[in-house]
C-alpha positions as CSV (number, residue, x, y, z in Angstrom):
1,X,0.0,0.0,0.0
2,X,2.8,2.0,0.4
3,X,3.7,1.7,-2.8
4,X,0.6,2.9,-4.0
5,X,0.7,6.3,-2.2
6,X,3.8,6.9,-3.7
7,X,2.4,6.3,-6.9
8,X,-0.8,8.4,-6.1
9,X,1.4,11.1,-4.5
10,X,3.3,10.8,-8.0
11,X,0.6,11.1,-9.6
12,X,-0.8,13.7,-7.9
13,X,2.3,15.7,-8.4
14,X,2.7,15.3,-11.5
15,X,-0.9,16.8,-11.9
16,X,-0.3,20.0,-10.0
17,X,3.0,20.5,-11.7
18,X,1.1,20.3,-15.1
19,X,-1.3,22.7,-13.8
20,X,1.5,24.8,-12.5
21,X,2.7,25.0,-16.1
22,X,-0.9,25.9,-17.1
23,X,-1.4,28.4,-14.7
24,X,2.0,29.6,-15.5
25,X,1.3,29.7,-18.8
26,X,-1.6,31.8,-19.3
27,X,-0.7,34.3,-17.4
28,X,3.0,34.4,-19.5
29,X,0.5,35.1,-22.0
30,X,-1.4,37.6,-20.7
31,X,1.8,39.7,-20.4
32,X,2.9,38.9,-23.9
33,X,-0.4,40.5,-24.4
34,X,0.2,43.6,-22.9
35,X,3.6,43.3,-24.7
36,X,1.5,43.6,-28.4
37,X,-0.7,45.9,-27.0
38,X,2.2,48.5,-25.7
39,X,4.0,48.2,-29.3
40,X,0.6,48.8,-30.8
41,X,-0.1,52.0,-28.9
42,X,3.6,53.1,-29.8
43,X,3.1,52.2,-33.2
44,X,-0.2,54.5,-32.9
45,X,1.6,57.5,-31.4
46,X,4.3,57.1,-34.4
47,X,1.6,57.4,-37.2
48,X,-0.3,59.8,-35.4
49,X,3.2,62.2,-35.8
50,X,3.7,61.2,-39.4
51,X,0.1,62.4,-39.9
52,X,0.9,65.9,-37.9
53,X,4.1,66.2,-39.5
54,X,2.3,65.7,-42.9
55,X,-0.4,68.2,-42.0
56,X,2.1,70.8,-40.5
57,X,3.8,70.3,-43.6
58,X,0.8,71.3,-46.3
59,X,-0.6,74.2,-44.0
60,X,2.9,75.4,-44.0
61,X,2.6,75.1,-47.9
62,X,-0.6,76.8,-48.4
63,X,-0.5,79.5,-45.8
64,X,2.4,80.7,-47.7
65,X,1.2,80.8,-51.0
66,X,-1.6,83.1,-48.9
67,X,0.9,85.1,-47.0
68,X,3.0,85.9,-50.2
69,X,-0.9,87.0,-51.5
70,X,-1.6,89.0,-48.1
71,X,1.5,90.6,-48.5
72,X,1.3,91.9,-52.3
73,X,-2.6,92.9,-51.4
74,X,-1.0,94.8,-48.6
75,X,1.6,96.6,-50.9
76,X,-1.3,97.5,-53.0
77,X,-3.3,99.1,-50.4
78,X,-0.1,101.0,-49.2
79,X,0.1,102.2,-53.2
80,X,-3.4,103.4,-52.8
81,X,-2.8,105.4,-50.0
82,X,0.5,107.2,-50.7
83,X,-1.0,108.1,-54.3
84,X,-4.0,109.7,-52.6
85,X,-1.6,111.6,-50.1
86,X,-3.9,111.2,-47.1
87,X,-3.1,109.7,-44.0
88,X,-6.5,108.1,-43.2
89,X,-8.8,106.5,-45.6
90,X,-11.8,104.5,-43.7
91,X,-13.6,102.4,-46.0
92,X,-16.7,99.8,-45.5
93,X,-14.3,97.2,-44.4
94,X,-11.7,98.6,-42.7
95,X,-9.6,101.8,-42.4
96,X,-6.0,102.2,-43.9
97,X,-3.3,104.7,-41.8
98,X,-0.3,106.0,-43.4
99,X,1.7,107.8,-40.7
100,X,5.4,108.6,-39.6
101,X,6.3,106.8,-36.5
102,X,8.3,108.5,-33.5
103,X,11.4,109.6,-33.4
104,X,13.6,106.7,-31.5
105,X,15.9,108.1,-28.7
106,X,18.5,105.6,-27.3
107,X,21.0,106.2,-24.7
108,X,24.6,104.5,-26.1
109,X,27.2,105.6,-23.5
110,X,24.8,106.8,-20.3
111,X,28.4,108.2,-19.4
112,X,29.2,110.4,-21.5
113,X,25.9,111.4,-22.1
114,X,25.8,112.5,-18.4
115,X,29.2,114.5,-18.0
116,X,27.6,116.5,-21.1
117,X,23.9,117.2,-20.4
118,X,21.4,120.2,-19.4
119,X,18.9,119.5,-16.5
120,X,16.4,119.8,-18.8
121,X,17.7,116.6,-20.7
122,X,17.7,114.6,-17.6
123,X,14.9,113.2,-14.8
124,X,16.1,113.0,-11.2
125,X,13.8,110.9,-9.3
126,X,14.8,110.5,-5.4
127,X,18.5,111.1,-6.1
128,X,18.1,108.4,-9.4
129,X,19.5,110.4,-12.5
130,X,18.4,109.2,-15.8
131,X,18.0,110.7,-19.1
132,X,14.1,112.0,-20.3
133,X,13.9,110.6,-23.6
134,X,11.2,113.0,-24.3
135,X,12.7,116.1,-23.7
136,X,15.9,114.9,-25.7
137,X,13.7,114.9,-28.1
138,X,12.3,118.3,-28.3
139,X,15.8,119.3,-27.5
140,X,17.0,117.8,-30.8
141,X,14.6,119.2,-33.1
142,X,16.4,122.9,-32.5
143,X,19.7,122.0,-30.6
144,X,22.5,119.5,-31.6
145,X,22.4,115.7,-30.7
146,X,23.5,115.6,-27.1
147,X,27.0,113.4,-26.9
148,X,26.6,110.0,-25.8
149,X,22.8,110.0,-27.9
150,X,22.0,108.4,-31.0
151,X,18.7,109.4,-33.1
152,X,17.1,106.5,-35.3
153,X,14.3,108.6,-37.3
154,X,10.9,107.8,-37.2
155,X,9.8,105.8,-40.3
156,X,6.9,106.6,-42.7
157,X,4.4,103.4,-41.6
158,X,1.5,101.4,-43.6
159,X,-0.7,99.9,-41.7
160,X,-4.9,98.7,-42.1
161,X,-7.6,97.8,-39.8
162,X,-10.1,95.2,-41.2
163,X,-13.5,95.3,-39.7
164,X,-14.7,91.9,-38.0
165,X,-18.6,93.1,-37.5
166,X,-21.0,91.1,-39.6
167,X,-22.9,93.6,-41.8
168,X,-26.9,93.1,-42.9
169,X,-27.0,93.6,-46.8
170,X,-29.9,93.2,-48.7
171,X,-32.0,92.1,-45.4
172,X,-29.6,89.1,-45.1
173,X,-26.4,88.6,-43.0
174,X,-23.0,89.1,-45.0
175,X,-20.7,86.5,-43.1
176,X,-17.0,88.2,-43.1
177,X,-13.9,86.0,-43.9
178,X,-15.3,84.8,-47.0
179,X,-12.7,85.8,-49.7
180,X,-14.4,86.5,-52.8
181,X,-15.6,89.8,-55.3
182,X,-19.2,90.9,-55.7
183,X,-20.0,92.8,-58.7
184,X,-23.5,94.1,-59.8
185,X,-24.7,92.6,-63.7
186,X,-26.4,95.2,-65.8
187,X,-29.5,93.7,-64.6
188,X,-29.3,94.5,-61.1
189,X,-28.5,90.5,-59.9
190,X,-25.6,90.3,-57.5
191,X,-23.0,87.7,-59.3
192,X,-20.1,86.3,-56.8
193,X,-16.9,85.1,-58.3
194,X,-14.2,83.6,-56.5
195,X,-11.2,85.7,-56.0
């Protein structure tokens, strides 16, 4: 009889070691599993940036093809206004400005520009010296340039206002971002080409 416990306990070893291996099994392949599933999702994330790339790529392309048009529409409208001479021309959609900027002051050597300057040139604020760009300025436009000063001139400068406000034509809404040219026919019938 001992003999057949052995045999039984054998047996019955043998069993639980095979079920062991099942058990061991199965859950080796649950984390070869997660193994697929983690290149998947990196395989996912690497597409997905090929796509972005890609689309980065063409709206690079086409907003500077439009840029490139903004810019030559712009130079146009500058045209328009220096022909007519005026520095403001408002129009339904927007207003265009042609105006000289500032005068630019700037302080090279504060040194030297010290050892040399009025009171008038200079702001003292609780015992702080500094220079008053503004009245260097004013002083400049009848006196020399103070030492120590450099004057960049102000610039003639183009620049336009588009209005953003949704206008009622006709009793309908007019939406605004829409790029196109609307020209009246000899019968009165609004035609809309595409610009």
């Amino acid at each position: 009889m001992a003999e057949e416990l052995n045999f039984l306990d054998e047996l019955l070893l043998e069993v639980e070691a095979k079920e062991m291996e099942k058990t061991e099994a199965y859950y080796d392949l649950l984390l070869l599993d997660i193994k697929r599933m983690n290149e998947i999702i990196e395989h996912n994330f690497n597409e997905a940036e090929k796509e972005i790339e890609l689309i980065k790529s063409w709206t690079l392309k086409k907003n500077t093809v439009l840029e490139e048009r903004k810019r030559f529409i712009e130079m146009k409208l500058e045209g328009f206004i220096k022909e007519r001479g005026e520095k403001t021309i408002s129009l339904p959609n927007g207003e265009l400005k042609y105006h000289k900027k500032p005068d630019k002051v700037e302080i090279t050597d504060i040194d030297l520009f010290l050892k040399s300057a009025s009171k008038d040139l200079l702001t003292i604020i609780s015992e702080t010296v500094k220079p008053n760009l503004m009245n260097i300025k004013k002083w400049i436009k009848t006196k020399p340039v103070p030492a120590g000063v450099i004057v960049e001139k102000g610039k003639e400068e183009f620049s336009y206002v588009i209005n953003n406000q949704k206008e009622e034509e006709n009793g309908r809404q007019e939406k605004t971002g829409n790029i196109g040219v609307e020209s009246a026919s000899d019968d009165g019938a609004q035609i809309r080409r595409s610009a």
